[in-house]
DOPA-105540 format. One line per field, with one value per residue (C-alpha): x, y, z; residue in one letter. Coordinates in steps of 0.001 Angstrom, whole numbers. Layout:
BEGIN
X (X|...) $
Y (Y|...) $
Z (Z|...) $
residuo (a|...) $
# end
This chain:
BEGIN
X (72449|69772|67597|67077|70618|72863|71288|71613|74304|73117|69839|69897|69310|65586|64560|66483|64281|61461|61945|62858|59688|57653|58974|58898|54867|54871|56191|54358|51568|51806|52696|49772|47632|49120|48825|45312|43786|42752|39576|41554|44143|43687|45889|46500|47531|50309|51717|51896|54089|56209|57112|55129|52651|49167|49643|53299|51510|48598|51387|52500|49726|45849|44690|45680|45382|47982|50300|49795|50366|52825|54794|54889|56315|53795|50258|49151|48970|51858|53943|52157|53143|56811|56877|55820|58430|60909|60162|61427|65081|65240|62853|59191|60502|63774|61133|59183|61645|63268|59371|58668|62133|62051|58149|59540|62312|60676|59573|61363|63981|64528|63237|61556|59372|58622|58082|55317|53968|53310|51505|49397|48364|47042|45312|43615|42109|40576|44121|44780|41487|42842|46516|45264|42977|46076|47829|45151|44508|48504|48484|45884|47233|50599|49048|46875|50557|52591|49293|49717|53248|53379|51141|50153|47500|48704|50022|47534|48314|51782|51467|49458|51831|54932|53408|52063|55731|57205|54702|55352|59292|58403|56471|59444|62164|59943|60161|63570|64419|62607|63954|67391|67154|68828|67995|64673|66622|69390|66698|64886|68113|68849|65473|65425|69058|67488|64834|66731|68922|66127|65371|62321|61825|58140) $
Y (50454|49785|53324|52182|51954|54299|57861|58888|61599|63358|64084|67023|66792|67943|66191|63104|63386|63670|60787|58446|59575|59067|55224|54692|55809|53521|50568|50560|50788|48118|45725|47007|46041|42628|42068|43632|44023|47069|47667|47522|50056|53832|56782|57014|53700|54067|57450|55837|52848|55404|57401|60557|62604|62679|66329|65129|62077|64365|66558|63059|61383|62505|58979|55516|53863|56354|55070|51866|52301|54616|55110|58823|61448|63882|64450|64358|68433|69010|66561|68487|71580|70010|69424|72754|74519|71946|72375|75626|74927|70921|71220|69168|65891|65761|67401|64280|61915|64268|64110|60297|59289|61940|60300|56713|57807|57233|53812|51465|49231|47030|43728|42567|45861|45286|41648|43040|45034|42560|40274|43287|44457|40339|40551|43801|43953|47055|48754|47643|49782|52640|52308|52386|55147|57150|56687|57572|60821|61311|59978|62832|65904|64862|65085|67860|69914|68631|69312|73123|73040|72052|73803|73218|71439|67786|68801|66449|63246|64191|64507|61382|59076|60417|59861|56679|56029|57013|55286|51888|52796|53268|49572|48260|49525|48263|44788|45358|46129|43465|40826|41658|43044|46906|50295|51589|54617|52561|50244|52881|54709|51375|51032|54616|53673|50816|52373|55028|52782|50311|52351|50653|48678|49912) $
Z (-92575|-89834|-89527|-86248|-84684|-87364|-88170|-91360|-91670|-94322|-91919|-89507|-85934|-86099|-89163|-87543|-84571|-86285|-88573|-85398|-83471|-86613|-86420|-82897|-83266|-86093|-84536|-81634|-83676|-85558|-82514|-80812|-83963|-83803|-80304|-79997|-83331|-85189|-83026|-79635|-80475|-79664|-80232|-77056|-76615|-79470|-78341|-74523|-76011|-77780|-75297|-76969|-75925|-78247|-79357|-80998|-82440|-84323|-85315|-87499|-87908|-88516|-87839|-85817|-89554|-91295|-88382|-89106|-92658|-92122|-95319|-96553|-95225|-95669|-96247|-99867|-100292|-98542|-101216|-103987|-102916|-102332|-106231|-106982|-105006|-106418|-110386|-109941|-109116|-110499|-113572|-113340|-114274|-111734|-109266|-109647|-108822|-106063|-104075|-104774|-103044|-100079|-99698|-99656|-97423|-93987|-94461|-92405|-93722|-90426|-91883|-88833|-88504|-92659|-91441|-88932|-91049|-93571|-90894|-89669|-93192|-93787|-90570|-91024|-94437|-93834|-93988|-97345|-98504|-96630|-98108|-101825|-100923|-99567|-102290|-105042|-102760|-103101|-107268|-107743|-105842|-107688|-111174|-110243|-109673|-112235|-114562|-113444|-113791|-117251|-119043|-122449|-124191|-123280|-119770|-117900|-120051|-119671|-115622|-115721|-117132|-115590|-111975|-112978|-113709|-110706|-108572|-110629|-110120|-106398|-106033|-108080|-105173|-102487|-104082|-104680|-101466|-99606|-102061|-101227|-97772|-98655|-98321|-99997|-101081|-102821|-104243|-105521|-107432|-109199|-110169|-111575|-113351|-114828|-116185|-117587|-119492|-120609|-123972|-125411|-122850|-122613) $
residuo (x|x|x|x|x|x|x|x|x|x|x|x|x|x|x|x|x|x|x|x|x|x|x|x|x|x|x|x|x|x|x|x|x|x|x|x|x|x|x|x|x|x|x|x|x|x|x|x|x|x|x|x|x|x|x|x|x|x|x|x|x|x|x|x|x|x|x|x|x|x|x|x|x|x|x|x|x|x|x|x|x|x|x|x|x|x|x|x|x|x|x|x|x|x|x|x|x|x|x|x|x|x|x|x|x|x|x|x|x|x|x|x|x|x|x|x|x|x|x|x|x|x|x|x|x|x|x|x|x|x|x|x|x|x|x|x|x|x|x|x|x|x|x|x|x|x|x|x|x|x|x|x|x|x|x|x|x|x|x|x|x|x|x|x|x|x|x|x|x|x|x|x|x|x|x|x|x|x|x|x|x|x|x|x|x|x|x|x|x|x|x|x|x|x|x|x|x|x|x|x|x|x) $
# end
């Protein structure tokens, strides 16, 4: 399925919305980046080429650059506090992987917009500094909760290496899905499978 012709179903109408404004911003920011480089692209710039106004894009985005990168869903406190309210009804563990695939879930799976991406990220090295620092700030607020939610003397080594985990599941079903052009989400559920059934594998 193409997120960008065929809404997903299972979405409602606001959060469908949302999610298509969130990649319209994103595309146009990324083909503004390639056509002008980092430097030459404002926020106003992107918002104009996707139809938005500024106010909706800073109720998105903080930054041009987390457009650009454009991958989670949510800002890193916001996802921490997503696993909190989550461990209550799934458990910590099923919380875990319930937050790390709703946080993969807006990235885009049209190939040519992954394609751009890719070209933009080689261009713009700066971005790539940005991305890991995004995702360290997101790593830490994640182990920070699942620390508190745990309890117990070895809660923090225990939050550490399961969200280690599920990040290295979550690189795993973005190579997976590139490799054989299908949906993140899908990727990311046989990846989980996988692991699952791979006792001893690690």
């Amino acid at each position: 399925m193409n997120e960008t012709t065929e809404p997903d179903q299972s979405l409602g109408l606001r959060e469908l919305k949302k999610r298509q404004s969130r990649l319209a911003m994103h595309r146009a920011a990324l083909e503004l980046v390639s056509e002008h480089g980092l430097g030459g692209v404002t926020v106003e710039a992107i918002a104009h080429r996707a139809g938005v106004s500024t106010r909706t894009f800073f109720n998105h985005w903080s930054t041009k650059e987390s457009a650009i990168i454009g991958v989670l869903s949510a800002g890193d406190a916001e996802i921490a506090e997503r696993l909190r309210h989550l461990a209550e009804e799934q458990g910590p563990l099923q919380a875990l992987r319930t937050v790390l695939r709703e946080a993969i879930s807006s990235a885009p799976i049209d190939a040519g917009l992954r394609e751009l991406k890719k070209e933009v990220m080689a261009k713009e090295p700066r971005l790539h500094s940005l991305s890991t620092g995004n995702m360290l700030s997101v790593q830490t607020e994640m182990v920070e909760a699942l620390t508190e939610i745990l309890g117990g003397e070895d809660a923090r080594e225990q939050a550490m290496l399961s969200v280690q985990i599920g990040f290295a599941i979550t690189r795993t079903a973005f190579a997976v899905s590139m490799a054989r052009g299908i949906d993140l989400g899908i990727a990311f559920d046989e990846v989980l499978d996988r692991y699952d059934e791979a006792d001893g594998v690690f």
